[in-house]
VEXRO-597667 format. One record per residue (C-alpha): chain; x negated, y, z; residue number from 1; residue in one letter. Coordinates in nm, 2 decimals. Layout:
<sites>
   kette       px       py       pz    nr   rest
       A        X        Y        Z   NUM      A
...
</sites>
This chain:
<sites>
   kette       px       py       pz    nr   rest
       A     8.66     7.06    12.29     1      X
       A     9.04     7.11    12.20     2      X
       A     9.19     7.08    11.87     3      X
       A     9.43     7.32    11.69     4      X
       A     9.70     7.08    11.86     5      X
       A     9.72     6.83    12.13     6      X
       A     9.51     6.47    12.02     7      X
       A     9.66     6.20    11.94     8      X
       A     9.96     6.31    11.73     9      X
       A    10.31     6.15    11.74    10      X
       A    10.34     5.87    11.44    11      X
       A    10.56     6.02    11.27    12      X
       A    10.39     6.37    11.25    13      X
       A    10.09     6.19    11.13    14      X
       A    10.25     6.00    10.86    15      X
       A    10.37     6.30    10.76    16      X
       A    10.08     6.50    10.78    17      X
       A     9.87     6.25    10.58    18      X
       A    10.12     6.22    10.29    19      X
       A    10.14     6.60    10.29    20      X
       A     9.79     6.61    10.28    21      X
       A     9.76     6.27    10.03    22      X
       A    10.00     6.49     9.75    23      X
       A     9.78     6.85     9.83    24      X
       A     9.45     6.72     9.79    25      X
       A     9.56     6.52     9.45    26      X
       A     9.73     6.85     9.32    27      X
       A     9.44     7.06     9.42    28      X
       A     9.16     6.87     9.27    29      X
       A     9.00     6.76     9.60    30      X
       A     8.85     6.45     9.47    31      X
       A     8.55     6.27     9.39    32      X
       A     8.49     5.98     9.15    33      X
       A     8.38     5.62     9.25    34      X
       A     8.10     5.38     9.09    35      X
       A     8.40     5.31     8.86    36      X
       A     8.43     5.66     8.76    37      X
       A     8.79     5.64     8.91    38      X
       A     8.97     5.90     9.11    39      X
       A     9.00     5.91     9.45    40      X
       A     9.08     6.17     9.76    41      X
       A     8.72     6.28     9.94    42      X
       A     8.69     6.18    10.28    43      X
       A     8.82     6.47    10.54    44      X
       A     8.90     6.55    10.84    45      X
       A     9.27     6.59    10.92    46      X
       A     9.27     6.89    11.09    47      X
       A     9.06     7.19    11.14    48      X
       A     8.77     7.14    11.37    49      X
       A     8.70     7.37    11.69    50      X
       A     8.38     7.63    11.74    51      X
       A     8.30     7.87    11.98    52      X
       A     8.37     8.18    11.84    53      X
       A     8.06     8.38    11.91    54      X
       A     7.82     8.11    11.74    55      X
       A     8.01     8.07    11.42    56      X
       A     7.95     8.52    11.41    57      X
       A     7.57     8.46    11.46    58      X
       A     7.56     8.26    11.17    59      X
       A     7.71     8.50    10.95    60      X
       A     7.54     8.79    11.11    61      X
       A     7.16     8.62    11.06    62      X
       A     7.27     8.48    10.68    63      X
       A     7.11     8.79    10.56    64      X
       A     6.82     8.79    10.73    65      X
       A     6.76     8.42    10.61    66      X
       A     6.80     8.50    10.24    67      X
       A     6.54     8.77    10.30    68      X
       A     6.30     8.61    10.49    69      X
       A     6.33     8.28    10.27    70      X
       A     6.27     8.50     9.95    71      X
       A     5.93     8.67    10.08    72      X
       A     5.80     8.37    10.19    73      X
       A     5.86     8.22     9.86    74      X
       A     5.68     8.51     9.66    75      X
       A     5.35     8.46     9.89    76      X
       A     5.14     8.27     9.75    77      X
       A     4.85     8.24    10.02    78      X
       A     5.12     8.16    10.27    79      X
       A     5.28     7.86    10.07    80      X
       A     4.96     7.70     9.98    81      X
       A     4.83     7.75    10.34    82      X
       A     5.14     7.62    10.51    83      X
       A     5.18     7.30    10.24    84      X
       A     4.82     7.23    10.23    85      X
       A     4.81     6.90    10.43    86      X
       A     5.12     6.79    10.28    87      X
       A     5.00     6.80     9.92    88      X
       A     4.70     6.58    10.01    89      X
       A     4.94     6.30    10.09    90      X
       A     5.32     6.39     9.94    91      X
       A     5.29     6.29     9.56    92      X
       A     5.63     6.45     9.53    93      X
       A     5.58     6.82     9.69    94      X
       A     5.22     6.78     9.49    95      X
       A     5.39     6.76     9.20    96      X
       A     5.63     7.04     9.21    97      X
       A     5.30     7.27     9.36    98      X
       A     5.10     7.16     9.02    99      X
       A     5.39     7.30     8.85   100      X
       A     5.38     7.65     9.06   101      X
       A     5.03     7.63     8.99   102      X
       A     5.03     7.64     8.60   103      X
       A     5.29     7.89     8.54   104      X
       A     5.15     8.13     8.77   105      X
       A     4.78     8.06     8.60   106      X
       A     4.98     8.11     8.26   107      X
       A     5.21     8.39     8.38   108      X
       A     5.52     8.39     8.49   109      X
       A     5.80     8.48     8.27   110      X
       A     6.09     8.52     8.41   111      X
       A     6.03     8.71     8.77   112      X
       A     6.35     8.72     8.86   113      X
       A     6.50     8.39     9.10   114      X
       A     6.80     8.32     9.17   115      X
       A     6.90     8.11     9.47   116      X
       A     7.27     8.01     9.60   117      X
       A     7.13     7.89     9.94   118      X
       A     7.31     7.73    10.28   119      X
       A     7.18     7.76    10.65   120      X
       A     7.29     7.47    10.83   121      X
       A     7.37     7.48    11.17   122      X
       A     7.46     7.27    11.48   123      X
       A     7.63     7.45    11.82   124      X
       A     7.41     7.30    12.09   125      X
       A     7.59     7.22    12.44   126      X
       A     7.31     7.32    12.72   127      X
       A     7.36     7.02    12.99   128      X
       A     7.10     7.04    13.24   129      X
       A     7.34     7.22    13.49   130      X
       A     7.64     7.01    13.41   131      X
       A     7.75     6.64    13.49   132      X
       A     7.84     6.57    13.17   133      X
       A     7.67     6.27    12.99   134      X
       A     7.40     6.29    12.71   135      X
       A     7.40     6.00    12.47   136      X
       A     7.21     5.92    12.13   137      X
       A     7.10     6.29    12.15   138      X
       A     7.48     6.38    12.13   139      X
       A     7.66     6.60    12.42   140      X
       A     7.98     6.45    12.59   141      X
       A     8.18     6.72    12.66   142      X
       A     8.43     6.76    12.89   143      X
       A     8.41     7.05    13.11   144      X
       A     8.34     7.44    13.09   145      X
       A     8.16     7.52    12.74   146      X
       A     8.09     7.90    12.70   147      X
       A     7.87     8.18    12.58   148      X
       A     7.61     8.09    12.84   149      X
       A     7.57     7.72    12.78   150      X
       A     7.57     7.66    12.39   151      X
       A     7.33     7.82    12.13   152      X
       A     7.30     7.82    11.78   153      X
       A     7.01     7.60    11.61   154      X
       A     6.92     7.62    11.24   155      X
       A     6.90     7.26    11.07   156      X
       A     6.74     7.38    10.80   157      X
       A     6.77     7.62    10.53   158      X
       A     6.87     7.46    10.16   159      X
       A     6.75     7.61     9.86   160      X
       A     6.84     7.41     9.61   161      X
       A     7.15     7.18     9.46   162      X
       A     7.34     7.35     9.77   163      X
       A     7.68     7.18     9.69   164      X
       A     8.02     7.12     9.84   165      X
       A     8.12     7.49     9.77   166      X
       A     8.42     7.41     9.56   167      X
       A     8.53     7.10     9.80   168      X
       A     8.53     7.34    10.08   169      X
       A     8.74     7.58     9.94   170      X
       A     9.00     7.32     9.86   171      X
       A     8.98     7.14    10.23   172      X
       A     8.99     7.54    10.40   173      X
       A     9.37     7.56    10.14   174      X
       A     9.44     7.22    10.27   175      X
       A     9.37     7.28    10.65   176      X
       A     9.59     7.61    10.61   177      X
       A     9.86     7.41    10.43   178      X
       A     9.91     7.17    10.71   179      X
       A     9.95     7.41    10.99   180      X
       A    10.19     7.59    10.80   181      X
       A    10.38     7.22    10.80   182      X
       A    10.35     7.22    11.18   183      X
       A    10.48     7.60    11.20   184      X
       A    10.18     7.67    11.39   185      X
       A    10.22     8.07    11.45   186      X
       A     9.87     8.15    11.34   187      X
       A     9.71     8.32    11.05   188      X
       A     9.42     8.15    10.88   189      X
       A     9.17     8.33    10.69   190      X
       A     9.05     8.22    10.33   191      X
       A     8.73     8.10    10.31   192      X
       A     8.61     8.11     9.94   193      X
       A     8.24     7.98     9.91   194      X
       A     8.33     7.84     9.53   195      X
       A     8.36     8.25     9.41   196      X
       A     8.08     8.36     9.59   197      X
       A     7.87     8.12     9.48   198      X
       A     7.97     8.16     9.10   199      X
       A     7.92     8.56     9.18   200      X
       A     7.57     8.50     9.22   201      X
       A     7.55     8.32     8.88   202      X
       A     7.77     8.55     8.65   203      X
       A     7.52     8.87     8.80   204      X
       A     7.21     8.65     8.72   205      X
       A     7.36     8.61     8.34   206      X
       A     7.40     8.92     8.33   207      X
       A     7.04     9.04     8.42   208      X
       A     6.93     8.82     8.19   209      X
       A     7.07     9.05     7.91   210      X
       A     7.22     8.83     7.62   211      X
       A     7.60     8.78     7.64   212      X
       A     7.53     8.48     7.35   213      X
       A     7.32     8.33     7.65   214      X
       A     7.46     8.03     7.82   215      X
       A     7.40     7.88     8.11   216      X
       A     7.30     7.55     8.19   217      X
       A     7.38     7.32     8.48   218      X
       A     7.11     7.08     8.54   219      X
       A     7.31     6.73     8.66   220      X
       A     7.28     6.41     8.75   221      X
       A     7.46     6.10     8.64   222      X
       A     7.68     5.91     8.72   223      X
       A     7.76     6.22     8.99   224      X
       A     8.05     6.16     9.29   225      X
       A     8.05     6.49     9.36   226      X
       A     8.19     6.60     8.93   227      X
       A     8.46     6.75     9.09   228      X
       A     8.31     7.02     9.37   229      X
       A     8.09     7.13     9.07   230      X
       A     8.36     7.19     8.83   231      X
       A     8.54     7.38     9.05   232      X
       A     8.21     7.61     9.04   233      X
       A     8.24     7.61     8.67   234      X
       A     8.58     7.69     8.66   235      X
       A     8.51     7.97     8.93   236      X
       A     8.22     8.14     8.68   237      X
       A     8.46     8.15     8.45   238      X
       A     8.75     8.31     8.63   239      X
       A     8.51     8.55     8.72   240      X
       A     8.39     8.63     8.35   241      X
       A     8.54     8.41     8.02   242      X
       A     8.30     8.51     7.82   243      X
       A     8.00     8.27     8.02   244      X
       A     7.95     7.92     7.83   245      X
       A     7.81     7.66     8.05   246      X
       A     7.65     7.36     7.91   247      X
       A     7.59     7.10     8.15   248      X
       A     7.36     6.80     8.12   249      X
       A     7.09     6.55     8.29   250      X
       A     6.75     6.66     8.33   251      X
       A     6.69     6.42     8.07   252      X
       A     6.91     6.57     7.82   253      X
       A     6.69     6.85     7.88   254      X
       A     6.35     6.74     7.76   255      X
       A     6.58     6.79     7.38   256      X
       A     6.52     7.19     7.48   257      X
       A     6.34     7.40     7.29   258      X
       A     6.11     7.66     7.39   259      X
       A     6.02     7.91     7.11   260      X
       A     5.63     8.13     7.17   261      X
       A     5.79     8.43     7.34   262      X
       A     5.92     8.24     7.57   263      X
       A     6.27     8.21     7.49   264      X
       A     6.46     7.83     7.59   265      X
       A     6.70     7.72     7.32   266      X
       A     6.96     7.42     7.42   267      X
       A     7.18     7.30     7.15   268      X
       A     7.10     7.53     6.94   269      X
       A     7.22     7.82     7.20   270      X
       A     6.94     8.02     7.41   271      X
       A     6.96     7.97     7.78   272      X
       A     7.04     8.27     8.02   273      X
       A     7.07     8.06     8.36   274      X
       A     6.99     7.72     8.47   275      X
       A     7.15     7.62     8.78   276      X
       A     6.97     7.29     8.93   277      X
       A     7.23     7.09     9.12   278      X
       A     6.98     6.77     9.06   279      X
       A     6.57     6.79     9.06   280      X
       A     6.58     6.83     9.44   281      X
       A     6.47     6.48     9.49   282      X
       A     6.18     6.25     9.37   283      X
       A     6.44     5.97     9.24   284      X
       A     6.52     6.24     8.99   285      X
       A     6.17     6.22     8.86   286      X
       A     6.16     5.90     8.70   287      X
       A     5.95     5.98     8.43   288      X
       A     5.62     6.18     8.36   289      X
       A     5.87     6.33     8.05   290      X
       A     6.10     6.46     8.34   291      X
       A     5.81     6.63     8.47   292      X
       A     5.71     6.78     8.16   293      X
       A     6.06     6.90     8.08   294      X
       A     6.09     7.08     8.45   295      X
       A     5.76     7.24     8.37   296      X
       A     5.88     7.36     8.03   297      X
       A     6.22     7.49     8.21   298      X
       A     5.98     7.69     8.46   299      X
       A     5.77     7.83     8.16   300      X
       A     6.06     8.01     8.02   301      X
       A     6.28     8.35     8.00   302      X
       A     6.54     8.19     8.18   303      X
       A     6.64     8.25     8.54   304      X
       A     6.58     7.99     8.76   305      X
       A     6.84     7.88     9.06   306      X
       A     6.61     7.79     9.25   307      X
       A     6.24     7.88     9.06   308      X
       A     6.00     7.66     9.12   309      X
       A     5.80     7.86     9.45   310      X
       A     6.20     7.91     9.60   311      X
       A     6.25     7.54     9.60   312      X
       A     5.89     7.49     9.73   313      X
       A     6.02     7.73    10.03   314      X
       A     6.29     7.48    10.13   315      X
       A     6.05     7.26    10.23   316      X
       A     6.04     7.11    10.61   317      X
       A     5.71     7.25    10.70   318      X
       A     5.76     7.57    10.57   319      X
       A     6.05     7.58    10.80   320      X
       A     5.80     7.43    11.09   321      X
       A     5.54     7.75    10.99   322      X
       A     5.83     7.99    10.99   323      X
       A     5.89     7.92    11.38   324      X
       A     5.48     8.03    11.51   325      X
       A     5.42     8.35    11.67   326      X
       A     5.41     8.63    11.43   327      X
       A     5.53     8.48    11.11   328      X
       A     5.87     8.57    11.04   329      X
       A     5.73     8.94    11.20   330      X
       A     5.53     8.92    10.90   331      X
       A     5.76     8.92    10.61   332      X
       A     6.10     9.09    10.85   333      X
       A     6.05     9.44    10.99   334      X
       A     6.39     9.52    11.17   335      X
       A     6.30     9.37    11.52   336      X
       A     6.69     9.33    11.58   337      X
       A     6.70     9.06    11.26   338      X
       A     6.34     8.89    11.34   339      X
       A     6.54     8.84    11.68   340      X
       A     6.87     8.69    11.53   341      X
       A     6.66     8.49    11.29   342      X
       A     6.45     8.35    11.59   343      X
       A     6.75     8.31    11.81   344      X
       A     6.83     8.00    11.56   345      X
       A     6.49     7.78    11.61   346      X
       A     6.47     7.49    11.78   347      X
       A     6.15     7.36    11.86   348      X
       A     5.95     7.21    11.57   349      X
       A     5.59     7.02    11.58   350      X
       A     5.32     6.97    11.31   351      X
       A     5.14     6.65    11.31   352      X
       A     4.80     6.77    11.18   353      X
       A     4.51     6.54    11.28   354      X
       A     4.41     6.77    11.58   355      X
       A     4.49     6.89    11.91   356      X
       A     4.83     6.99    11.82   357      X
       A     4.92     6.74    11.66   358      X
       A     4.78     6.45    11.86   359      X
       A     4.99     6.59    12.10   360      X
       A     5.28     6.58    11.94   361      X
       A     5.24     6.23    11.85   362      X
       A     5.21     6.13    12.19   363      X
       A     5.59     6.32    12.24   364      X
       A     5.73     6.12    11.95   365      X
       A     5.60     5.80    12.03   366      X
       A     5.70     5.82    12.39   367      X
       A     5.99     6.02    12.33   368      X
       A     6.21     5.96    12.06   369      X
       A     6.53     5.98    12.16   370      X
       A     6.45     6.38    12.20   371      X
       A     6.34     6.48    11.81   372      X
       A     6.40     6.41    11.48   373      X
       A     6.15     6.31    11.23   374      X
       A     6.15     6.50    10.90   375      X
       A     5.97     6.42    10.56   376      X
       A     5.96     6.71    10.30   377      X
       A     6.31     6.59    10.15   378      X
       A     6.62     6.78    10.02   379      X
       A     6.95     6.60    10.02   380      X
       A     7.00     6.39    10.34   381      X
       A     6.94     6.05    10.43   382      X
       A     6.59     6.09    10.47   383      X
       A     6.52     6.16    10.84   384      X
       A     6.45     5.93    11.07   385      X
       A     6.60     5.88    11.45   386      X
       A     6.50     5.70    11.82   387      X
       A     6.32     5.38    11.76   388      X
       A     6.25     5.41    11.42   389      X
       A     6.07     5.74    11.49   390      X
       A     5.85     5.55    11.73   391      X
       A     5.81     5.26    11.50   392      X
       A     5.67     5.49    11.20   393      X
       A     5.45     5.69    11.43   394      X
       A     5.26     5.43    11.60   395      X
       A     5.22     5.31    11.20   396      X
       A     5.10     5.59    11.06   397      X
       A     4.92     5.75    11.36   398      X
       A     4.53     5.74    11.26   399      X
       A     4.64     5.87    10.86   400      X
       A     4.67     6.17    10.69   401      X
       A     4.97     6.02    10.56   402      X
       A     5.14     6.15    10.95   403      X
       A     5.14     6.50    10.79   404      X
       A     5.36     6.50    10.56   405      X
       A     5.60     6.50    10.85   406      X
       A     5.75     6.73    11.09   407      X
       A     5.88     6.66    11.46   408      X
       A     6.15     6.87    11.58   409      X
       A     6.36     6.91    11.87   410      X
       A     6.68     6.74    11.86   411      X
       A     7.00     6.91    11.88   412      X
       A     7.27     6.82    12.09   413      X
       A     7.61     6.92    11.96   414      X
       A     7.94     6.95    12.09   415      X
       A     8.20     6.66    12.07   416      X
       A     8.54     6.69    11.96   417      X
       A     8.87     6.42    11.83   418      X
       A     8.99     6.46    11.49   419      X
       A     9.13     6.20    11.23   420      X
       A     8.91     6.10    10.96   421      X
       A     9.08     6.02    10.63   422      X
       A     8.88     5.75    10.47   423      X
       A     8.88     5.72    10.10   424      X
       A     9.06     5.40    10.13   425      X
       A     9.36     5.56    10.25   426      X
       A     9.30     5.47    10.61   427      X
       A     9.29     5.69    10.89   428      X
       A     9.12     5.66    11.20   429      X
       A     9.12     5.88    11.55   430      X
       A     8.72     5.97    11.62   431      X
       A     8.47     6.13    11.85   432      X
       A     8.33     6.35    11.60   433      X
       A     8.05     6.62    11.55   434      X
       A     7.99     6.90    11.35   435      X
       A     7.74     7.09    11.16   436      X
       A     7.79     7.42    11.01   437      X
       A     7.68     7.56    10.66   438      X
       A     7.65     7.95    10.57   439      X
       A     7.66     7.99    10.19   440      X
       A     7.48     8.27    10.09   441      X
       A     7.29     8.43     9.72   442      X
       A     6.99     8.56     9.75   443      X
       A     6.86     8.73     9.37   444      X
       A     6.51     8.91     9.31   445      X
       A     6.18     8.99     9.18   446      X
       A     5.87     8.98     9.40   447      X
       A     5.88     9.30     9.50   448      X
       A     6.28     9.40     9.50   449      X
       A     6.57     9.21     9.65   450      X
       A     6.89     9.28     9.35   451      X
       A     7.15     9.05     9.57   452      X
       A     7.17     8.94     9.93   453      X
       A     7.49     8.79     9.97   454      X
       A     7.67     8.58    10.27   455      X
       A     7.98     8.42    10.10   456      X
       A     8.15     8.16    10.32   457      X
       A     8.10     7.80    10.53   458      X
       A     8.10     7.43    10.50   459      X
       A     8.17     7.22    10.80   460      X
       A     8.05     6.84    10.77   461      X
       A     8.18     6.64    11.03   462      X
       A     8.04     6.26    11.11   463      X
       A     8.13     6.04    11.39   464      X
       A     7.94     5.99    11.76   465      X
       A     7.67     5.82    11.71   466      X
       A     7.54     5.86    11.34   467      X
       A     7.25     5.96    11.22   468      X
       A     7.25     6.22    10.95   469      X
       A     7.32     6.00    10.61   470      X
       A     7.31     5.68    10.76   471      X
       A     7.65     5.69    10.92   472      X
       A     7.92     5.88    10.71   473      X
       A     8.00     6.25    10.67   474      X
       A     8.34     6.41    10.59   475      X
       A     8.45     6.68    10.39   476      X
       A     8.55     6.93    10.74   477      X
       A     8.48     7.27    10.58   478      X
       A     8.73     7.37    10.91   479      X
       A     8.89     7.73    10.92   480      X
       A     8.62     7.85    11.12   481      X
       A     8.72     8.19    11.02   482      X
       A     9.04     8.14    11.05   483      X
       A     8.96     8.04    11.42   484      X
       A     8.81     8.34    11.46   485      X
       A     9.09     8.55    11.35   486      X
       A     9.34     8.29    11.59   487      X
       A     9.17     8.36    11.90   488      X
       A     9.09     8.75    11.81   489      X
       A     9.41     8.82    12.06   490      X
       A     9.36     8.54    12.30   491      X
       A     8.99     8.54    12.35   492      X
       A     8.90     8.47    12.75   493      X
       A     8.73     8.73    12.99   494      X
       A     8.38     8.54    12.92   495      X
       A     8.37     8.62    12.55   496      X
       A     8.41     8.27    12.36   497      X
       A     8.72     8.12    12.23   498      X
       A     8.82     7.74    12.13   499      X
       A     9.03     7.62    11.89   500      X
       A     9.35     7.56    12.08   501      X
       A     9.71     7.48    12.05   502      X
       A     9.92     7.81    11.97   503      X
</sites>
């Protein structure tokens, strides 16, 4: 797939387009902080990565439909306990979170309204049975035709909580616009603003909550990389109303809250509106049984949740594995044209229940790795597992219970593009690369009414051929994948789809 311009550049446009982009990216706070708690410029891509035009519009058009779907599913009881049931037999982690669930809905739920700022990730999968291009480490090589009729759209997964990189994003989409306007490129780049939309969804959830002395808290970890990309969401809450007060601290800091009989949560002093959970995703948050204690007492109160407790439980991998049988997402989604976007999206996914099924999809796992990916009921990357080490953990775990925590699904085989990575040494190296593409999106309700359904912008991550997920490295891409979209408007082929090209 082409590039915005011809690959490689001349050296002297890329030493000038690297200390263009060294000054804009110090200037406009896109930055992270190492173990020293020192500055330094986030990892990116260069230049704007490519996408076929019609896939990049079925992921906005189906973010709706996600939010929806997602926010039934996580008000049905019987269907969450069904679907998780083998998991919680075995997963201490998911077990804990249900127990949780479990007691505030025997106490009664306070607060009914949730609040989630969600992402739908995405990869563009290259179809190459009928082509002569090669297929290696699940990964497409690209070099031909690529159209409408030979990629599709496939759902990673759907993240409902501690969705981050929205502010980040913003700042690489400035960045990516900034540099073509140094080549005089003759094209016009959309904005793509996830940072505003995002905060939107928090300033509306303070304000059903009814107390402008309310704060809201953000829910951290420490020591955090990513302090930046969530102060630019702070900073965006309060552009959009001054009068918010955000308190953030560590999960820890929390178990000093206070929560009064009728319900109400008190944090220094201040009563809590919001809590926005950019940690508690993951069990190395849970360190402690006081940690579980204080996440409880969080769930018991007035406050509104981003995520609540049954949302996050929807994020998990087998929920998204029950969401793709017959009849499901019928279920909860009435208009047959969404319940056909939203299905569009699914790759194949396997449980690995001790029966039939899911002896038989052992079997396809063990003898086939290279075709799926193993997931565990995880939030926040890294935790997947690839090839041989899917076959290694399966022949292990093959006659326990402890094989259902896990879900088999298809592989996806992306396109492959060049682009220049800029490490955060400073260096800069000329890569294969692929892509995955994240649709932000706030979803806001009660049980039975939906208040805000929200689609508000992308996050491209882009990692070199031939990682895995975490385990090789990801960059900060966030490409102008609307803008692409607007450049290839007036120079889209006959067929329908459109590449990033040179102007």
């Amino acid at each position: 797939m082409d590039t915005i311009v011809p690959l490689p550049l001349e050296t002297g446009t890329l030493a000038f387009l690297l200390d263009q982009a060294k000054d804009f990216a110090i200037v406009h706070g896109l930055v992270i902080c190492d173990t020293a708690d020192q500055q330094q410029v986030a990892s990116h891509v260069l230049l704007p990565s490519p996408i076929i035009r019609k896939r990049y519009i079925e992921a906005v058009e189906v973010a709706k439909d996600f939010n929806e779907l997602y926010h039934k599913v996580a008000n049905d009881y019987n269907f969450l306990r069904d679907a998780l049931k083998s998991v919680l037999a075995v997963d201490s982690f998911t077990k804990g979170l249900w127990n949780i669930y479990e007691t505030v809905r025997n106490e009664g739920i306070a607060q009914p309204i949730n609040l989630g700022i969600v992402r739908s990730d995405y990869m563009v999968e290259y179809d190459h049975k009928d082509s002569q291009n090669n297929v290696e480490n699940g990964v497409a090589d690209v070099n031909g035709d690529v159209n409408d009729s030979n990629t599709r759209l496939r759902q990673v997964e759907y993240n409902t909580i501690a969705t981050g990189a929205a502010g980040l994003s913003t700042q690489v989409a400035k960045l990516h616009r900034y540099l073509a306007s140094e080549m005089e490129l003759e094209v016009k780049l959309l904005e793509n603003n996830p940072v505003s939309g995002t905060a939107s969804g928090i300033v509306e959830a303070w304000q059903m909550y009814g107390n402008e002395r309310a704060v809201v808290v953000f829910v951290i970890y420490s020591p955090n990389p990513q302090v930046y990309d969530r102060r630019w969401l702070e900073y965006a809450v309060y552009e959009l109303n001054s009068r918010i007060k955000i308190i953030s601290c560590t999960i820890h800091d929390m178990s000093e809250a206070v929560l009064t009989k009728d319900k109400k949560l008190f944090m220094k002093d201040r009563e809590v509106g919001v809590v926005y959970f950019r940690s508690v995703g993951s069990p190395r948050h849970f360190t402690s049984n006081e940690v579980w204690e204080t996440r409880l007492n969080i769930e018991r109160s007035m406050a509104i949740k981003c995520p609540n407790i049954n949302f996050q439980l929807s994020g998990t991998k087998k929920v998204q594995q029950e969401l793709t049988k017959p009849g499901v997402v019928e279920r909860y989604i009435k208009d047959p044209n969404a319940v056909q976007r939203i299905r569009a999206t699914f790759a194949q996914q396997f449980n690995l229940e001790q029966n039939e099924e899911g002896d038989n999809a052992l079997r396809l796992g063990i003898e086939k790795p290279e075709g799926f990916v193993l997931k565990p009921q995880r939030e926040g990357g890294g935790n997947n597992f690839f090839g041989d080490d899917i076959k290694e953990l399966l022949s292990k775990i093959k006659d326990s219970d402890e094989r259902t925590q896990y879900v088999l699904m298809e592989r996806i085989r992306p396109l492959v593009f060049k682009n220049y990575v800029v490490w955060e040494d400073k260096s800069v190296a000329l890569c294969d690369m692929v892509s995955e593409l994240g649709i932000y999106g706030v979803i806001m309700g009660t049980p039975d009414r939906i208040i805000m359904n929200t689609e508000c912008g992308h996050l491209v991550r882009t990692k070199t051929l031939g990682t895995n997920e975490e385990k090789g490295r990801r960059f900060i891409d966030i490409d102008e994948i609307k803008q692409h979209v607007q450049l290839h408007l007036a120079t889209m082929s006959e067929n329908g789809f459109s590449l990033v090209s040179q102007s």
